[in-house]
PDB file of N, CA, C and O in Angstrom:
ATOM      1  N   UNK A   1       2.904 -22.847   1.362  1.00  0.00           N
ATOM      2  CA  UNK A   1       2.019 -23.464   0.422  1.00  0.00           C
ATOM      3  C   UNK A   1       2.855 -23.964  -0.756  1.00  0.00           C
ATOM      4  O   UNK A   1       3.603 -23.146  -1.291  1.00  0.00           O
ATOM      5  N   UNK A   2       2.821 -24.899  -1.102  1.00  0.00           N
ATOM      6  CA  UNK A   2       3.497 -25.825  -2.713  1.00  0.00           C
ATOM      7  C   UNK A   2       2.930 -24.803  -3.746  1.00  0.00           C
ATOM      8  O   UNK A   2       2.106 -23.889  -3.695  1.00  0.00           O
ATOM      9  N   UNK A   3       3.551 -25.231  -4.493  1.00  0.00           N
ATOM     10  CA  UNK A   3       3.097 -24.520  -5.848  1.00  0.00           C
ATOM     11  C   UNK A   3       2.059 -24.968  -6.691  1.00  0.00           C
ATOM     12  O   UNK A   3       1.389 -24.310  -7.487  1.00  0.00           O
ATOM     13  N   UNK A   4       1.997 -26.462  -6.350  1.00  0.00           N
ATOM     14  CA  UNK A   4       1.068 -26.873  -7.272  1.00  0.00           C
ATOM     15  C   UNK A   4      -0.315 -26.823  -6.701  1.00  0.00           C
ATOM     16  O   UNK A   4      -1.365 -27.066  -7.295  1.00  0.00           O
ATOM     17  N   UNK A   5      -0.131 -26.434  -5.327  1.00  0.00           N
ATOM     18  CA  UNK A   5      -1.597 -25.816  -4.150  1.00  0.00           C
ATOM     19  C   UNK A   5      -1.730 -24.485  -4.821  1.00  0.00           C
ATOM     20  O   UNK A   5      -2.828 -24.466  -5.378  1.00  0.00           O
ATOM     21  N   UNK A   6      -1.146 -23.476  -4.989  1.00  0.00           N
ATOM     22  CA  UNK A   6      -1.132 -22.705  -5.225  1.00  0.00           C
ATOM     23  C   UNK A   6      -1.901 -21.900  -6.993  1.00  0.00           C
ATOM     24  O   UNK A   6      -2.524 -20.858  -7.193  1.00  0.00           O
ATOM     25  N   UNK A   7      -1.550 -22.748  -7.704  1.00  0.00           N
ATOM     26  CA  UNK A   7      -2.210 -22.780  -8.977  1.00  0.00           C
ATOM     27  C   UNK A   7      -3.642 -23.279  -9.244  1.00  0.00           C
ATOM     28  O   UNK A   7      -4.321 -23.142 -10.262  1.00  0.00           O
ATOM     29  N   UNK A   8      -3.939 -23.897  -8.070  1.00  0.00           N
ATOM     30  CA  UNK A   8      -6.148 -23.866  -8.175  1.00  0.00           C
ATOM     31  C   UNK A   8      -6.232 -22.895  -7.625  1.00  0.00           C
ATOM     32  O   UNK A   8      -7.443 -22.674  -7.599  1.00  0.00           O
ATOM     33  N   UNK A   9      -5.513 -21.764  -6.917  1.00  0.00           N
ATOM     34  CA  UNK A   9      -6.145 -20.612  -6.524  1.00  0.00           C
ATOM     35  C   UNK A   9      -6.691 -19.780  -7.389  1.00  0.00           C
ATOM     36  O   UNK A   9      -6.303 -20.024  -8.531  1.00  0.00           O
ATOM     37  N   UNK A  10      -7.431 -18.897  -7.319  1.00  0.00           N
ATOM     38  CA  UNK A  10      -8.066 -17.716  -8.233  1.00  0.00           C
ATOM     39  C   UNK A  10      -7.562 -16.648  -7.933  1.00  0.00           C
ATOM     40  O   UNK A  10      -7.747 -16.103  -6.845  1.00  0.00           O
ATOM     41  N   UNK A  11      -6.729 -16.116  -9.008  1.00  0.00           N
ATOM     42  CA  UNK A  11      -5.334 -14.719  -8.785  1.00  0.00           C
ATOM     43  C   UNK A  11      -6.176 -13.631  -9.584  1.00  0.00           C
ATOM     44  O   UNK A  11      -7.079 -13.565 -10.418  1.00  0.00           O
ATOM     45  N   UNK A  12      -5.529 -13.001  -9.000  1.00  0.00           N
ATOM     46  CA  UNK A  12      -5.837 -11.374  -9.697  1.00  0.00           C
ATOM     47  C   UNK A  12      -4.748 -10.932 -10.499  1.00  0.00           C
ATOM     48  O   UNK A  12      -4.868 -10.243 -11.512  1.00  0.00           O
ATOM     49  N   UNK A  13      -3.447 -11.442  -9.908  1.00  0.00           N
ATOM     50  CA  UNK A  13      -2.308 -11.012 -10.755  1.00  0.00           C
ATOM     51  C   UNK A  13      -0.636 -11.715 -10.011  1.00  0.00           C
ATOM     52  O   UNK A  13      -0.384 -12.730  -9.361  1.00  0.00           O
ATOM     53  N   UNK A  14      -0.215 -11.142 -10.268  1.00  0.00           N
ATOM     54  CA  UNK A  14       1.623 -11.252  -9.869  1.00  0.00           C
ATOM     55  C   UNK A  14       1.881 -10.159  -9.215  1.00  0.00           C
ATOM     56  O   UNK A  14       0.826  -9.596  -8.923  1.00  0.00           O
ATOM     57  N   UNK A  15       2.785  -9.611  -8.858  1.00  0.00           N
ATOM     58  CA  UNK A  15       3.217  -8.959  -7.542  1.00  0.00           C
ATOM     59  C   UNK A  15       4.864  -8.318  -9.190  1.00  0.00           C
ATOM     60  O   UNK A  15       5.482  -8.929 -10.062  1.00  0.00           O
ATOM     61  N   UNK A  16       4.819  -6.993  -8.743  1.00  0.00           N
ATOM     62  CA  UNK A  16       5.860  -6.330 -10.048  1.00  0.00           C
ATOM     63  C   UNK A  16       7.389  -6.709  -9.211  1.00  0.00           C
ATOM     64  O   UNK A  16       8.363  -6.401  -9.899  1.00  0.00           O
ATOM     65  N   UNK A  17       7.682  -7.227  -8.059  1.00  0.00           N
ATOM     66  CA  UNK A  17       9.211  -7.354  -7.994  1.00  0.00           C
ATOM     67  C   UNK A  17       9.202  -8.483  -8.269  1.00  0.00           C
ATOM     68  O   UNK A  17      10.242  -8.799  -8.846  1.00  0.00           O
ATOM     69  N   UNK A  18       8.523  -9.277  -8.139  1.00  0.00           N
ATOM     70  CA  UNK A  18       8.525 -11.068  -8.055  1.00  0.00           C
ATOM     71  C   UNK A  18       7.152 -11.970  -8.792  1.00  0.00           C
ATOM     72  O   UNK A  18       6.126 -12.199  -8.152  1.00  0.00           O
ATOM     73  N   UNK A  19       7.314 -12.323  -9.935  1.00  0.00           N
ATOM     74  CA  UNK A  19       6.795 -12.562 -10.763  1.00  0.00           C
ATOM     75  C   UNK A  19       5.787 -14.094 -10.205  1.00  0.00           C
ATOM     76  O   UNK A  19       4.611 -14.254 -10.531  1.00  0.00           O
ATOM     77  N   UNK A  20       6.543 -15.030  -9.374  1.00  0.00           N
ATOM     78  CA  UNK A  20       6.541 -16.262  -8.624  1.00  0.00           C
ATOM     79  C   UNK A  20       5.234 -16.052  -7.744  1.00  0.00           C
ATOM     80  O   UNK A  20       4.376 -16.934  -7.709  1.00  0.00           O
ATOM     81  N   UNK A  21       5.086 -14.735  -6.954  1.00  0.00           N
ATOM     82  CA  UNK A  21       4.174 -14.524  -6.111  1.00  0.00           C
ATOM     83  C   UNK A  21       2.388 -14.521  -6.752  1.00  0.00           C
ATOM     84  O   UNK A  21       1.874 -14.005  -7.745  1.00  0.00           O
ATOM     85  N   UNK A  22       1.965 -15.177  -5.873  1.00  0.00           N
ATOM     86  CA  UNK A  22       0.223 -14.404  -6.822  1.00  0.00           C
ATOM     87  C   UNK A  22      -0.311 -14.240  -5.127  1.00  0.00           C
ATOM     88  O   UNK A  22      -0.189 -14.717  -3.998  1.00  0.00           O
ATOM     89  N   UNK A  23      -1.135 -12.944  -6.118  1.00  0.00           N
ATOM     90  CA  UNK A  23      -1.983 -12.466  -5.075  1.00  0.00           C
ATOM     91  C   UNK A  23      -3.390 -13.016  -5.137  1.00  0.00           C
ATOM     92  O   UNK A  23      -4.043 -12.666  -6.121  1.00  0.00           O
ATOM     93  N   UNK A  24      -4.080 -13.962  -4.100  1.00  0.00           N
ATOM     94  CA  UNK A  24      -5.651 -14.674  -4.357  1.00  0.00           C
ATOM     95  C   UNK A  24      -5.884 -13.321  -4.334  1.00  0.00           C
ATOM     96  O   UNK A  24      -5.305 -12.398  -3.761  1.00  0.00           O
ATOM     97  N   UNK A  25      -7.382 -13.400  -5.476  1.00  0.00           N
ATOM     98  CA  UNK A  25      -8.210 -12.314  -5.295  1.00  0.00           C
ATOM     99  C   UNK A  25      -9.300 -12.237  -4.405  1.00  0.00           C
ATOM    100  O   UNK A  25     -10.283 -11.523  -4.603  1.00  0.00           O
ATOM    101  N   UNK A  26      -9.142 -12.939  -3.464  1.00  0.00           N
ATOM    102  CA  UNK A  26      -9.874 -12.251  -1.903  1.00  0.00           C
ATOM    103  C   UNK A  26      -9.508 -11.543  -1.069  1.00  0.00           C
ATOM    104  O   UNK A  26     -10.172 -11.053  -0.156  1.00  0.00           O
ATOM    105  N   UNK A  27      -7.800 -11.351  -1.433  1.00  0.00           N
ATOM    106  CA  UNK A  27      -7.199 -10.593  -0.494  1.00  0.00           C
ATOM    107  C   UNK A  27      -6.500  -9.204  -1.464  1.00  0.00           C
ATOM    108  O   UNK A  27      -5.984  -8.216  -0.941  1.00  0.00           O
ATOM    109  N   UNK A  28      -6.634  -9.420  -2.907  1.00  0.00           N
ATOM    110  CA  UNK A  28      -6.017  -8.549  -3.348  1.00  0.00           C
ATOM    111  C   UNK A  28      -6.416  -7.246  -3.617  1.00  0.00           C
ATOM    112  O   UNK A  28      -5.627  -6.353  -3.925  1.00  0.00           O
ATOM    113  N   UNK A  29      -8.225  -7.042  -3.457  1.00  0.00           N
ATOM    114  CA  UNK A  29      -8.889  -5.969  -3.246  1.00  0.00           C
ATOM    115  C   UNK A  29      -9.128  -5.291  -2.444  1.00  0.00           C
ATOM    116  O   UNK A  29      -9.050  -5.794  -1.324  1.00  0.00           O
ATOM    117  N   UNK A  30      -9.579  -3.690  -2.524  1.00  0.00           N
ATOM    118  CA  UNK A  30      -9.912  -2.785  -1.293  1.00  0.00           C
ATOM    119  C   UNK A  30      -8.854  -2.396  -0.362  1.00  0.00           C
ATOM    120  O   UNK A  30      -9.058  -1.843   0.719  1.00  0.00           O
ATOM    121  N   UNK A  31      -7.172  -2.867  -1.065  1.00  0.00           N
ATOM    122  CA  UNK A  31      -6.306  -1.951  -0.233  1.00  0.00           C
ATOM    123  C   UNK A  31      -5.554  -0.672  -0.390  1.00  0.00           C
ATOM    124  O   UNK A  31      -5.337  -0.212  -1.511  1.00  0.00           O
ATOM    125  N   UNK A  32      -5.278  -0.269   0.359  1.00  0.00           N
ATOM    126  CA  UNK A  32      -4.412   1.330   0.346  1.00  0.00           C
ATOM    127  C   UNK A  32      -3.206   1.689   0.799  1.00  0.00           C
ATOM    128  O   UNK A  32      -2.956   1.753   2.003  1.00  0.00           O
ATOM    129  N   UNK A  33      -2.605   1.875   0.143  1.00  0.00           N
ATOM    130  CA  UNK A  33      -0.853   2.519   0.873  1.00  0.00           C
ATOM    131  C   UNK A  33      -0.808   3.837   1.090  1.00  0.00           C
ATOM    132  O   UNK A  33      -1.856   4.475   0.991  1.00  0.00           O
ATOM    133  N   UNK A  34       0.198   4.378   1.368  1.00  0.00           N
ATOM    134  CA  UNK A  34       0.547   5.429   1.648  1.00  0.00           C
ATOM    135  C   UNK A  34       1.977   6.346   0.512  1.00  0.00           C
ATOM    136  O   UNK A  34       2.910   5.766  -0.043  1.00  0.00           O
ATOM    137  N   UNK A  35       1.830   7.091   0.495  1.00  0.00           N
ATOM    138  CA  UNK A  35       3.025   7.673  -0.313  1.00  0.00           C
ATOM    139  C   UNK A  35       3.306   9.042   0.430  1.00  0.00           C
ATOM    140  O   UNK A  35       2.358   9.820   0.541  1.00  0.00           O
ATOM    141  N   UNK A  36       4.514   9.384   0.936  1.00  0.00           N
ATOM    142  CA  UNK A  36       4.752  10.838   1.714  1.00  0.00           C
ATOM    143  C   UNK A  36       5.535  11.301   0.998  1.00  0.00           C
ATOM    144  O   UNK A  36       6.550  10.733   0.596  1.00  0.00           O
ATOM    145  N   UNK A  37       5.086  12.682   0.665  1.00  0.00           N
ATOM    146  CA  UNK A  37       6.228  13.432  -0.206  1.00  0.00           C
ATOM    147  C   UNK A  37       7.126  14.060   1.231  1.00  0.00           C
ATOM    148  O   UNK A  37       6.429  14.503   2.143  1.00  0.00           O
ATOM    149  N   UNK A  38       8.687  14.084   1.401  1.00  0.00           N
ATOM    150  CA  UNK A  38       9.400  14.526   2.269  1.00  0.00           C
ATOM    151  C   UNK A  38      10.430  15.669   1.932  1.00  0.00           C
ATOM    152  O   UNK A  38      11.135  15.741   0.926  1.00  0.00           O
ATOM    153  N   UNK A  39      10.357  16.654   3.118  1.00  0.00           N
ATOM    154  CA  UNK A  39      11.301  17.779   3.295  1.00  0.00           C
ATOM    155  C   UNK A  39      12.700  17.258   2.720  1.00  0.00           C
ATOM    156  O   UNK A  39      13.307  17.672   1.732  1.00  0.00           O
ATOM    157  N   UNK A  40      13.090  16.101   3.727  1.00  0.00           N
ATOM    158  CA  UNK A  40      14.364  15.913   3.480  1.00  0.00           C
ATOM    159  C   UNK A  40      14.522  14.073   3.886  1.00  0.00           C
ATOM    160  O   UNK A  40      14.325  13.652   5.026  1.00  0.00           O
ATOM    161  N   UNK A  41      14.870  13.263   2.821  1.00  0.00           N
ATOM    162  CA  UNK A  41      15.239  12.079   3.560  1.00  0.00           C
ATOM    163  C   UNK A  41      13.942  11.201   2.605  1.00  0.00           C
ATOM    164  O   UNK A  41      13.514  11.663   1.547  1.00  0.00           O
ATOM    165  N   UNK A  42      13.591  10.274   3.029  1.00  0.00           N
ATOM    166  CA  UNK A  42      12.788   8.984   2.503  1.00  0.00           C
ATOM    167  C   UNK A  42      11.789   8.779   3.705  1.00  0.00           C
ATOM    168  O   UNK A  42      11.995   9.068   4.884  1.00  0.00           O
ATOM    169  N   UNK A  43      10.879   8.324   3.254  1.00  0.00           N
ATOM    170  CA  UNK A  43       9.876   8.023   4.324  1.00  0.00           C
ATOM    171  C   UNK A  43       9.918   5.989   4.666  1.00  0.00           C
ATOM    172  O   UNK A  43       9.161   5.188   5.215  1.00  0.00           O
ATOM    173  N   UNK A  44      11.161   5.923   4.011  1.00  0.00           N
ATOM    174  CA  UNK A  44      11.445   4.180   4.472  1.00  0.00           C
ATOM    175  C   UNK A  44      11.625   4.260   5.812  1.00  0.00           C
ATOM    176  O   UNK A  44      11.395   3.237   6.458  1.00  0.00           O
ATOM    177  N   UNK A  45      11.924   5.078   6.290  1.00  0.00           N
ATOM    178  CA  UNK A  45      11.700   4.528   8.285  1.00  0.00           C
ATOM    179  C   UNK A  45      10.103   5.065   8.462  1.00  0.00           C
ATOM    180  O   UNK A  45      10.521   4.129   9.144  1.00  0.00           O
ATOM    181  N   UNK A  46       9.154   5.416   8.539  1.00  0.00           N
ATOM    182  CA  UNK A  46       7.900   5.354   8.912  1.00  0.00           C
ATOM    183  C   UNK A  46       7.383   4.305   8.846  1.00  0.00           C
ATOM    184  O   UNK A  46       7.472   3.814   7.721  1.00  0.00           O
ATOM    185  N   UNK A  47       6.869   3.720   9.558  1.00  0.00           N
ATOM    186  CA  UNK A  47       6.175   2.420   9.774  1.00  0.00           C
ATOM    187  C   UNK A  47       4.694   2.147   8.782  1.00  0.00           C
ATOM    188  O   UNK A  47       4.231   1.135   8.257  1.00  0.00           O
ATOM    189  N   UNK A  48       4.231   3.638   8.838  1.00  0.00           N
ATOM    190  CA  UNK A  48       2.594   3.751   8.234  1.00  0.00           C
ATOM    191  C   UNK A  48       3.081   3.585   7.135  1.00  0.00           C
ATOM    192  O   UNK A  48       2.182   3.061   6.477  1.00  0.00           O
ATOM    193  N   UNK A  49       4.393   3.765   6.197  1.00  0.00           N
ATOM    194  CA  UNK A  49       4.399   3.590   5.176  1.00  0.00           C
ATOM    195  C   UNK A  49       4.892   2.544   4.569  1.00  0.00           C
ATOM    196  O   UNK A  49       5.276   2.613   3.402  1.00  0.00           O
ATOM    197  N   UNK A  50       4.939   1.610   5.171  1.00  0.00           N
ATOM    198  CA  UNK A  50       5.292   0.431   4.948  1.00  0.00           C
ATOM    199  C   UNK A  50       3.934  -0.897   5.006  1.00  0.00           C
ATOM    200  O   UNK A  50       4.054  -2.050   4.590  1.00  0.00           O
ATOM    201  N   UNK A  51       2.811  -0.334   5.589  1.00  0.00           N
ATOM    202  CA  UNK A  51       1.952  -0.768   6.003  1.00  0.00           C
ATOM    203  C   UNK A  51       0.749  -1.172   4.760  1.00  0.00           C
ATOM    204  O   UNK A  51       0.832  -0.534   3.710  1.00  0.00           O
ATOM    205  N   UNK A  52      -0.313  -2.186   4.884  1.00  0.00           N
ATOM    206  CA  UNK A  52      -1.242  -1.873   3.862  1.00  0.00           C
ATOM    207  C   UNK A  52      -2.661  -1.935   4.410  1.00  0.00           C
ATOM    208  O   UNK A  52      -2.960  -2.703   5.324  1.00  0.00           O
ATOM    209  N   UNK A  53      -3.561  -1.077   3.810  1.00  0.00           N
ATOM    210  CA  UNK A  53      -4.869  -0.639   4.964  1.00  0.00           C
ATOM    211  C   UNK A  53      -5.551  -1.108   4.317  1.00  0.00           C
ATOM    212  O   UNK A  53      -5.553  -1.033   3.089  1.00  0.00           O
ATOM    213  N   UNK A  54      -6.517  -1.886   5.214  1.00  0.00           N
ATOM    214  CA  UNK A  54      -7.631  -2.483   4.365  1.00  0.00           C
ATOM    215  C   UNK A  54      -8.953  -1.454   4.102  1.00  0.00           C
ATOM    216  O   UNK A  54      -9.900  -2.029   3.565  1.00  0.00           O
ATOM    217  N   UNK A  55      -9.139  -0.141   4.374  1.00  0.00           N
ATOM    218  CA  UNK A  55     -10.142   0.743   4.897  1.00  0.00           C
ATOM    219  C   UNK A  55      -9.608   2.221   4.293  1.00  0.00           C
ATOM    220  O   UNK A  55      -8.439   2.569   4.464  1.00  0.00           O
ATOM    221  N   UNK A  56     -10.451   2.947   3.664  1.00  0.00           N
ATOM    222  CA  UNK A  56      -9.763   4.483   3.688  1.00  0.00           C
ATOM    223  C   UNK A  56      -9.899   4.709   4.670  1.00  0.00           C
ATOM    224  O   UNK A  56      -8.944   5.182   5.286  1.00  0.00           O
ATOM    225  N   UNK A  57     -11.237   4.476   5.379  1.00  0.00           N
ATOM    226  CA  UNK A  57     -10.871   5.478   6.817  1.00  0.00           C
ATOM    227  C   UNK A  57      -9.073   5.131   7.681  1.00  0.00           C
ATOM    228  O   UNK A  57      -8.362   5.905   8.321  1.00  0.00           O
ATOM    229  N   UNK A  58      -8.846   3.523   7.277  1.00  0.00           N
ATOM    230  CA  UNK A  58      -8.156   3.686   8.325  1.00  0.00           C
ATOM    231  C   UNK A  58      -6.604   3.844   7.311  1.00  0.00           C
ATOM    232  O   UNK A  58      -5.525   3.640   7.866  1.00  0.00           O
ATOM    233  N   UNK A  59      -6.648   4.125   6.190  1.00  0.00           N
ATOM    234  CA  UNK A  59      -5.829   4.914   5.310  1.00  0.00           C
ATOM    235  C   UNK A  59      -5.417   6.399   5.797  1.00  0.00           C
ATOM    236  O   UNK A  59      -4.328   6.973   5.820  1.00  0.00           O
ATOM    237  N   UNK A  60      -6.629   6.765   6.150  1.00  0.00           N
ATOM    238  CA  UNK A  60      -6.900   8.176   6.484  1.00  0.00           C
ATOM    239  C   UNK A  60      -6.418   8.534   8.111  1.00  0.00           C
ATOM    240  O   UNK A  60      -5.901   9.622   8.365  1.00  0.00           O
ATOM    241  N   UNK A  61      -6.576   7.821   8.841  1.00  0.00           N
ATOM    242  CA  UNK A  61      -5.922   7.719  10.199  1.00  0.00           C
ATOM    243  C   UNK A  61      -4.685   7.748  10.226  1.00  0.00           C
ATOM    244  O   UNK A  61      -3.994   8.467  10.948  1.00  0.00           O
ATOM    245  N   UNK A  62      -4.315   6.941   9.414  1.00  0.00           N
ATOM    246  CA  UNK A  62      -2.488   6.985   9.539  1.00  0.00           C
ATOM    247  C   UNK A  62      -2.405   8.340   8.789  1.00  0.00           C
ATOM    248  O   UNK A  62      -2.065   9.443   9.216  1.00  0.00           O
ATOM    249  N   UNK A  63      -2.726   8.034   7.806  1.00  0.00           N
ATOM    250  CA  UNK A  63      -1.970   9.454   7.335  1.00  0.00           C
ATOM    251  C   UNK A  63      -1.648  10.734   7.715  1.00  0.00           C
ATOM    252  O   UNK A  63      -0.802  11.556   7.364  1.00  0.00           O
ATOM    253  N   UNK A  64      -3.180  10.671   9.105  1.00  0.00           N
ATOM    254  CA  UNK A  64      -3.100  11.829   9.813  1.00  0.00           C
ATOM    255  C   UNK A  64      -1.743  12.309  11.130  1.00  0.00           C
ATOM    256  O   UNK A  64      -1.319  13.372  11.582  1.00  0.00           O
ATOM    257  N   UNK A  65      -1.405  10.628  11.378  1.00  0.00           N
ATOM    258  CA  UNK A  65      -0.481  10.429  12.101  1.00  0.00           C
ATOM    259  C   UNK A  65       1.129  10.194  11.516  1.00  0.00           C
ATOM    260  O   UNK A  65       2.224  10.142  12.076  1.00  0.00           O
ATOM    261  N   UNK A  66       0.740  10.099  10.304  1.00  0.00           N
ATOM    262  CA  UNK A  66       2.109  10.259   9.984  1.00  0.00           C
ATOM    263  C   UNK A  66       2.581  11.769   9.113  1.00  0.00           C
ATOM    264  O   UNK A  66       3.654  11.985   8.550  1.00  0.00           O
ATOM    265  N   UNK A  67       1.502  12.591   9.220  1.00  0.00           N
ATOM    266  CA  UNK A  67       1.463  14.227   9.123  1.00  0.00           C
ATOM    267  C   UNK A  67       2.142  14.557  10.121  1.00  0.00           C
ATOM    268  O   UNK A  67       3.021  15.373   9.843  1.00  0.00           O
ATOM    269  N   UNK A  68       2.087  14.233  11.239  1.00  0.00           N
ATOM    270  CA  UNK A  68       2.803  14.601  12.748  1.00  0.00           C
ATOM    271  C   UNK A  68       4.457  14.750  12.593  1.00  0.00           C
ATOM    272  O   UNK A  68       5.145  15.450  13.336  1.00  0.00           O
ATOM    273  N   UNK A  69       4.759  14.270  11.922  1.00  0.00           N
ATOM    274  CA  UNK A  69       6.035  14.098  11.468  1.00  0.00           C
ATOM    275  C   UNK A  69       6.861  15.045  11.125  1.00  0.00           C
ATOM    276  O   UNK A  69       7.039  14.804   9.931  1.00  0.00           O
ATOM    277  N   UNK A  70       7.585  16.116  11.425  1.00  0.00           N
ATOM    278  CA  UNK A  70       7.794  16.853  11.073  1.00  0.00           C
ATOM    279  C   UNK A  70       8.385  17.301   9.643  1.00  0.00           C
ATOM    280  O   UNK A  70       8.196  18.341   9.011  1.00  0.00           O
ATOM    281  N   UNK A  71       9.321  15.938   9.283  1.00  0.00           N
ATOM    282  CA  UNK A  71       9.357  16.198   7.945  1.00  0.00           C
ATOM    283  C   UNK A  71       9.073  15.968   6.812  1.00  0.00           C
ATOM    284  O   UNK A  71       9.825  16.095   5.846  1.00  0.00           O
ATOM    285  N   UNK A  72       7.413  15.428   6.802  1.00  0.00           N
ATOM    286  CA  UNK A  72       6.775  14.948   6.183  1.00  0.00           C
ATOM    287  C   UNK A  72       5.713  16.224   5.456  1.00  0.00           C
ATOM    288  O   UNK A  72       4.897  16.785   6.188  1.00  0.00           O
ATOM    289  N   UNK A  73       5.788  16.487   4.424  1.00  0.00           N
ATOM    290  CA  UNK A  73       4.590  17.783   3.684  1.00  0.00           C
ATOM    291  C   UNK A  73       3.609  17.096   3.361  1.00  0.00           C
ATOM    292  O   UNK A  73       2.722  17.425   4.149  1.00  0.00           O
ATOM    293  N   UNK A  74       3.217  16.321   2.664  1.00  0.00           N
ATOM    294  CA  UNK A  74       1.958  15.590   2.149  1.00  0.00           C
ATOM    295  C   UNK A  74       1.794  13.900   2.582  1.00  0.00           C
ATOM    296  O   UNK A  74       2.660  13.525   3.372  1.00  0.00           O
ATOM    297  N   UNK A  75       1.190  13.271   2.326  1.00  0.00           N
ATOM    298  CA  UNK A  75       0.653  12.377   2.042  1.00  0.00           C
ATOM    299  C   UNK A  75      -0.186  11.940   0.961  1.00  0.00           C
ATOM    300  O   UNK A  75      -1.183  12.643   0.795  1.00  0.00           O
ATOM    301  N   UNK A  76      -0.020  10.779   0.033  1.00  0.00           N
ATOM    302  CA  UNK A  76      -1.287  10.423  -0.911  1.00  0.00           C
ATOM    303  C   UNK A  76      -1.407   8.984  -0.438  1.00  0.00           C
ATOM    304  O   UNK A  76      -0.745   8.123   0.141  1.00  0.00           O
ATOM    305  N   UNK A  77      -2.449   9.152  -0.920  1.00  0.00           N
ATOM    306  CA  UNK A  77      -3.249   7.785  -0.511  1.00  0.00           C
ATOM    307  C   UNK A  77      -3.290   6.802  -1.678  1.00  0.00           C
ATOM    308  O   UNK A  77      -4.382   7.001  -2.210  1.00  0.00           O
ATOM    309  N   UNK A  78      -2.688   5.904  -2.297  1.00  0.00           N
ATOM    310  CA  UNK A  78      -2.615   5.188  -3.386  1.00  0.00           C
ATOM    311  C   UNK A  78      -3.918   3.594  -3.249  1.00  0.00           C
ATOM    312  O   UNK A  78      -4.550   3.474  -2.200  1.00  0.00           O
ATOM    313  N   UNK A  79      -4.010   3.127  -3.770  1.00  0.00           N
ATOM    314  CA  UNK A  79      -4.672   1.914  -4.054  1.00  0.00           C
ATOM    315  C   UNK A  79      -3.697   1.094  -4.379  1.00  0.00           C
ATOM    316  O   UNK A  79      -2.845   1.299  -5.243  1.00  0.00           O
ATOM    317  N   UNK A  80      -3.816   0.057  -3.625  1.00  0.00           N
ATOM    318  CA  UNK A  80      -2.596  -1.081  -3.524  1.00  0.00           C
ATOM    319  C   UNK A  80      -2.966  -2.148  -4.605  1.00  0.00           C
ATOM    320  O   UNK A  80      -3.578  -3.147  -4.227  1.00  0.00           O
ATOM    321  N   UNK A  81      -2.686  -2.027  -5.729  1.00  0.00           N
ATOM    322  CA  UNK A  81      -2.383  -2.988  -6.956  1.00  0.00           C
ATOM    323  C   UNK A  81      -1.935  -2.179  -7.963  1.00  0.00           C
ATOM    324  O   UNK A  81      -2.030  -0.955  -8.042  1.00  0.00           O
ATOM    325  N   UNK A  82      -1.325  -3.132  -8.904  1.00  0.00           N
ATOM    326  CA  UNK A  82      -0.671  -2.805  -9.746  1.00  0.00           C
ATOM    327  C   UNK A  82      -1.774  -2.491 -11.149  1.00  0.00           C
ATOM    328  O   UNK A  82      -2.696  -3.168 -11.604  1.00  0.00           O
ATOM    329  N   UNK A  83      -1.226  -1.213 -11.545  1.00  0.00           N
ATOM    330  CA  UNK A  83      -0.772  -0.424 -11.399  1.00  0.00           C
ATOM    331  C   UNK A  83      -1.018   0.473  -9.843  1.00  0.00           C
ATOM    332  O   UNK A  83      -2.004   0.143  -9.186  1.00  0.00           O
ATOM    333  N   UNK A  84      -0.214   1.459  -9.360  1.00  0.00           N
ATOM    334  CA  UNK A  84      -1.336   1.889  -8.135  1.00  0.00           C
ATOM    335  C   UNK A  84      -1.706   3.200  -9.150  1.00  0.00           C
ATOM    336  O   UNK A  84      -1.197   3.701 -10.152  1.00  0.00           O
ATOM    337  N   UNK A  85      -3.109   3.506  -8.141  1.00  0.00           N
ATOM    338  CA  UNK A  85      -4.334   4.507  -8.607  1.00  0.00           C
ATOM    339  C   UNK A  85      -4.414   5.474  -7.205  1.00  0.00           C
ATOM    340  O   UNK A  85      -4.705   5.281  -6.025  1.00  0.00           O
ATOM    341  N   UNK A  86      -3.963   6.676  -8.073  1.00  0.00           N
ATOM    342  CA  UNK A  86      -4.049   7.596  -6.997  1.00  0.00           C
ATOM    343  C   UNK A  86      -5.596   7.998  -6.047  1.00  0.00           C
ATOM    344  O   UNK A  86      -6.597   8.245  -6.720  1.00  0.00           O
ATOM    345  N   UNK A  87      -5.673   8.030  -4.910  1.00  0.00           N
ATOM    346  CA  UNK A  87      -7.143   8.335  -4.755  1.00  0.00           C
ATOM    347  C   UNK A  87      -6.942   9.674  -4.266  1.00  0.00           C
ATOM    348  O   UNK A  87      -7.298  10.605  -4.989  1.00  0.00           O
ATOM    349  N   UNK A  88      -6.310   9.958  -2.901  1.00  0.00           N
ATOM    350  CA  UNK A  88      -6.352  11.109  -2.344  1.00  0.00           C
ATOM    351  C   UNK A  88      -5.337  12.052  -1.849  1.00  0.00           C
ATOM    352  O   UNK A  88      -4.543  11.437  -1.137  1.00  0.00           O
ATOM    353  N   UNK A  89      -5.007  13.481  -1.957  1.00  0.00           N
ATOM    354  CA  UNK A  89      -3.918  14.032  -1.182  1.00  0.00           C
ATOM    355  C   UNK A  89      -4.391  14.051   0.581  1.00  0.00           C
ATOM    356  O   UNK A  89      -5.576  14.119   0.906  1.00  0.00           O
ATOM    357  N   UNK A  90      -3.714  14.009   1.192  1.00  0.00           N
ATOM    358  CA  UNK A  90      -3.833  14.401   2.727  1.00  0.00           C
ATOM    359  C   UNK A  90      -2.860  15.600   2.985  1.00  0.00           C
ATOM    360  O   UNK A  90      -1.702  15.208   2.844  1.00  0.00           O
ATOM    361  N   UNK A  91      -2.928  16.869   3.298  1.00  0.00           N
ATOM    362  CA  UNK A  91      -1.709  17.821   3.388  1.00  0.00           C
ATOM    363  C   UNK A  91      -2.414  18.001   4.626  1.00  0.00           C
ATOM    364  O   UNK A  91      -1.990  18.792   5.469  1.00  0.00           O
TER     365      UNK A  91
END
């Protein structure tokens, strides 16, 4: 998309690594990430956590699957905008 397409859109905001980006606000509501607190290591290789859910339930699905993990202790469930807003623990 051009930029100058891009500026009749209706934004909600900017994106915190990249200022250039806007998020339309049809897509920028009602999502959820993931955050895993870990034994040992980063949860940058899990896939669920890289992911963004449009659904708690299906927030809540992964999380259950990425509990499976052995070295994974928790899960929270964040709200995907800036700032994020904590919603839920999963242990």
């Amino acid at each position: 998309m051009k930029t100058d397409e891009m500026q009749g859109l209706p934004a909600r905001g900017t994106s915190g690594t990249s200022r250039n980006v806007v998020i339309a606000h049809g897509d920028a509501h009602h999502r959820f990430r993931l955050l895993a607190t870990m034994v040992q290591g980063t949860a940058a290789a899990l896939p669920e956590a890289w992911r963004s859910y449009h659904t708690i339930d299906e927030a809540r699905f992964a999380a259950r699957e990425m509990m499976r993990n052995q070295r994974v202790l928790r899960v929270a469930i964040v709200a995907d905008y800036p700032p994020l807003q904590f919603i839920e623990w999963v242990a």
